[in-house]
Structure formats: C-alpha cells, structure tokens
N, C-alpha and C positions, 0 to 999 in steps of 0.2 A: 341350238339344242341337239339337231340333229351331229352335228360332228361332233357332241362331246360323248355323247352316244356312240357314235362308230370309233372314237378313239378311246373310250374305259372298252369297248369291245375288243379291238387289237390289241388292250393291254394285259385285257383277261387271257385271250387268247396265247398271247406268248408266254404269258407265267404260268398256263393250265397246264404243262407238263415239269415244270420246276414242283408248282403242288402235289403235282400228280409223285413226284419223287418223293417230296418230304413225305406225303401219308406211307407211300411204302416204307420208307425209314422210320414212321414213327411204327408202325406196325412190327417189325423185327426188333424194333428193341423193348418193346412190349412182349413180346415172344421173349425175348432173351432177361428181361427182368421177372418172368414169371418164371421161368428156367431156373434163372438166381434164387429164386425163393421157394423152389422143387411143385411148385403149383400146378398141376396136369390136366386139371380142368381150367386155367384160365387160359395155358399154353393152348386147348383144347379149342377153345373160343377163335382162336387168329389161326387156325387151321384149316382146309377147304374137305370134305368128308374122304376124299379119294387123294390126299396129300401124297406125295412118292419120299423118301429121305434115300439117297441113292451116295454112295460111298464111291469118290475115284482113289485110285491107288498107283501104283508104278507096279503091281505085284502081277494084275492081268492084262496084255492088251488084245488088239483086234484088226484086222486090216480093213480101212475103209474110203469107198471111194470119195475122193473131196474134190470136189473145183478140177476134174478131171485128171489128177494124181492116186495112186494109190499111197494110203498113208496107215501109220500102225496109231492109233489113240487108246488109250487107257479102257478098259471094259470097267464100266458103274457096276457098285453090290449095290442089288435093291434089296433094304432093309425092311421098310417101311412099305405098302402101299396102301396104306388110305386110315383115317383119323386113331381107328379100334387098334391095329399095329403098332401105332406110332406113342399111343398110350399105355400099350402094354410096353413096349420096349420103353419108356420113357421109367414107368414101376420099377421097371427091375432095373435099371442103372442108376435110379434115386436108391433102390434099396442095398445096390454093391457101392458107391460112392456117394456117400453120406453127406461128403464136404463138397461137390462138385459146383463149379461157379463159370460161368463166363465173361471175360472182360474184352468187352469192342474196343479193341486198337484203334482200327478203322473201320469208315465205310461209305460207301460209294454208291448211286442209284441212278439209272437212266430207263427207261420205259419198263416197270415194273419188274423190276431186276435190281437186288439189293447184294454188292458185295462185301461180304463184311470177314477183317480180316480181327480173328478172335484168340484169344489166351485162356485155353481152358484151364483151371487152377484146380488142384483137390490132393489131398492127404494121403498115403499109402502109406500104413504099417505105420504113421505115426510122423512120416516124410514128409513135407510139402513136395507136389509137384508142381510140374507144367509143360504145358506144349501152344504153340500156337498152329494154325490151321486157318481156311480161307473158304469160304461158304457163300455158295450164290443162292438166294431166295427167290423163287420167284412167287410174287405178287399177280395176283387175278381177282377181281371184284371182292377186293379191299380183305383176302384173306390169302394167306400162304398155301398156295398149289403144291409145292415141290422146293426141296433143299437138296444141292449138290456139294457137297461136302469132301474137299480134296482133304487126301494124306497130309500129316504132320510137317511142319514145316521149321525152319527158325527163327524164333522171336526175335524180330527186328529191333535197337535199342530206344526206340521211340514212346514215349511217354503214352501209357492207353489211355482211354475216354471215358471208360466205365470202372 
C-alpha cells in the first residue's frame, strides 16, 4: 500500500505541471472565446484587478543591460494597467470593430506563461481583414496577470485551431 501511495505521488507530482499548463491554456482561451463573442465582463472574470496589456513594437527600443552585454530590445506601450483600463479599452475597440474575432493558430504553455500565436480577423469599410500576431499571457493564481502583445506579424500557412 505504501508504495502504491508513493508511486500515484511521483505520478501526481510529474504531471502537476503538465496541469498546471493545460489550466493556463484553458484559461486563455476562455479569455479569447469571450473576446469572440465581445463579452467584457466575462473576459473581465479571467483577469487579475492590476492586469498590465503592454504592446512590443520594432517602432521604440531601449538599451539594456543583459547577461552582462549591452543590448538595444523593443520599449513595451503600456496600454492597460489594471482590470477598469482594460475594460474601457476593450468598449471602445468592440464599439470601433464590430466584427472583431480571434483565431488561435497556436499555442504553447510552460510555467504559467501561455503563447499563443493569434489571427485577428474583422471587416473595414466592408473589407475583410487580417493580421496575425503572437501574445505571451501570463497566468498567476489561475487568472491573467499581464499580456504582451508583439507587433503584427505573417500568417504562417498553417491550418488554425479556433
């Protein structure tokens, strides 16, 4: 008894961060289904009160010191800082794009860090668009801390998920 005990324990144990992944994954795309359906209180829910949405770019960077090099990296637009931000901004870009949709390509999770490589889709002037783009989440006690949200990117020709 005792070792069947110590061995479902090592088994817990090595799958508790494979879990620990899927809940982050199911949590963003929970975020991103309620996105799809312009829902701002549900998106609202999978938020942490002090959430950050921070925008990288190629347009500003910065010189900073790494691993004892000096290096130039992208300066982040902080858009967002914390849930009431992120709601407002959320209003008003449901009420400029009407049609706006996200579809997960991909996406990827290892310790509370979700990459998800996304296909924003939406209508201009009567146009269909799109762009894809690559979004790290992170995940903290089971709700979205922070999104970093690189520059536009090109849709890879790979079949998406969502």
């Amino acid at each position: 008894m005792l070792r069947f005990v110590a061995i479902t324990a090592a088994l817990f144990l090595a799958c508790a961060p494979a879990l620990a992944d899927d809940r982050s994954e199911e949590i963003v795309s929970k975020y991103i289904d309620a996105y799809n359906d312009h829902d701002i209180d549900r998106m609202m829910t999978l938020v942490s009160d002090d959430v950050r949405w921070l925008e990288v770019t190629d347009d500003e960077s910065y010189v900073r010191f790494i691993d004892g090099t000096c290096t130039t990296v992208p300066e982040p637009i902080v858009h967002t800082r914390n849930r009431e931000e992120l709601s407002a901004a959320l209003e008003s870009y449901f009420d400029t794009f009407l049609s706006a949709r996200s579809i997960i390509r991909s996406m990827q999770s290892k310790d509370g860090l979700v990459t998800v490589v996304e296909e924003a889709v939406w209508d201009f002037a009567g146009v269909p668009m799109s762009q894809c783009a690559t979004a790290i989440y992170e995940i903290d006690d089971g709700v979205i801390a922070g999104v970093r949200y690189f520059s536009e990117q090109p849709c890879e020709d790979e079949s998406p998920e969502g």
